[in-house]
C-alpha positions in Angstrom: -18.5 -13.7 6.8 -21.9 -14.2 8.7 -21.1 -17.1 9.9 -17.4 -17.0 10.7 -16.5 -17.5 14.3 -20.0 -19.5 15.0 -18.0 -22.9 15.2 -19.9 -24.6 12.3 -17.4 -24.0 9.9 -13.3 -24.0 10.1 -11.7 -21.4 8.9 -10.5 -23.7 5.9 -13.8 -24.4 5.4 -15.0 -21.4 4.6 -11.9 -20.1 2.4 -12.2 -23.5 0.3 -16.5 -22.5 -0.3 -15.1 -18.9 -1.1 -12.4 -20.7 -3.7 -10.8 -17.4 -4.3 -8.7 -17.0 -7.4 -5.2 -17.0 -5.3 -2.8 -16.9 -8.7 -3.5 -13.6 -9.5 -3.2 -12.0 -5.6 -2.8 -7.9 -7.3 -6.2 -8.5 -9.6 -7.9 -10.2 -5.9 -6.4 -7.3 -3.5 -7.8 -4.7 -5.5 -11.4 -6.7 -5.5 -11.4 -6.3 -1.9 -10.1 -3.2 -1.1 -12.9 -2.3 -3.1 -15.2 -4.0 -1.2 -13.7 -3.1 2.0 -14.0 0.5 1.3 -17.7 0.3 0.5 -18.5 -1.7 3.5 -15.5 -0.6 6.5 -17.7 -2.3 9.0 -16.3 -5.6 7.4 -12.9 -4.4 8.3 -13.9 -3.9 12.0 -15.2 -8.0 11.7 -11.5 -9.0 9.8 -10.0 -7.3 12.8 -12.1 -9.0 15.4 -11.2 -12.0 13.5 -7.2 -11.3 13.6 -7.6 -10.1 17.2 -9.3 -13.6 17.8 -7.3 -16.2 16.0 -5.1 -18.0 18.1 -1.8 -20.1 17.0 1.5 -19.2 15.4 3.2 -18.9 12.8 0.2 -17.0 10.9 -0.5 -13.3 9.0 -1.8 -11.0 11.8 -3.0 -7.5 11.2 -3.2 -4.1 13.4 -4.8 -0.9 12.0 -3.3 -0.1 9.0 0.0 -2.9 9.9 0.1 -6.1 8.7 2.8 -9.2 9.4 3.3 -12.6 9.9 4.3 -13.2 13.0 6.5 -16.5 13.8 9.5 -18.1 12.6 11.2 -14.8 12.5 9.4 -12.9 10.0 10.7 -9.8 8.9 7.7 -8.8 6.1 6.1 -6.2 8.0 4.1 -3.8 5.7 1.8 -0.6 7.0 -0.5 0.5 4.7 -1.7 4.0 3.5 -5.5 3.1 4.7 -7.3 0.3 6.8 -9.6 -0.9 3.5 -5.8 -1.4 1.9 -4.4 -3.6 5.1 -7.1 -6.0 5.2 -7.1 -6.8 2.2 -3.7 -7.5 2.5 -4.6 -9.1 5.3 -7.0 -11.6 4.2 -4.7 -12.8 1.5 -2.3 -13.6 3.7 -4.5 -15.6 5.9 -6.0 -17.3 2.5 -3.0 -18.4 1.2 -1.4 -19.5 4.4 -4.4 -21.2 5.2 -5.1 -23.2 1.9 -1.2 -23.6 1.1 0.7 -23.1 4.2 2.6 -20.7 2.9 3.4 -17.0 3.0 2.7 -13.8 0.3 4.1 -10.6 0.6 2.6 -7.4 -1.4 
């Protein structure tokens, strides 16, 4: 995530070089709530990210709240725990990034 928001990269640039393993999303949610809560200063840069992105519909994430906003959407979840809503989070923006289309938990 170094690199994210530098402009050399897309943001379906850099989820297609991650290639993560989107048919199991339970087994890849747990992966990085684990590595979210080792390292919460990632979560602050997912935020920053969210807080950033521009363009709608699209997953969108506050605190421990996460939604796609657009189109009507009504699949609002709030989490127990920040580590636990981004990686909710960033599955969402994987999946609607890479095939336009949305995952709820």
């Amino acid at each position: 995530m170094d690199d994210w928001g530098t402009g050399s990269l897309s943001a379906r640039a850099h989820f297609e070089r991650a290639a993560p393993d989107l048919s199991d999303v339970d087994a890849l949610r747990a992966e990085l709530r684990a590595e979210f809560e080792s390292d919460p200063q990632l979560v602050e840069r997912w935020q920053t990210y969210c807080s950033d992105r521009r363009g709608s519909p699209a997953p969108a994430m506050k605190a421990c709240k996460v939604w796609h906003y657009g189109e009507g959407a009504t699949d609002e979840v709030v989490h127990d725990d920040r580590a636990s809503a981004c990686a909710d989070y960033v599955i969402r923006e994987a999946v609607w990034v890479l095939e336009r289309r949305r995952v709820v938990p």
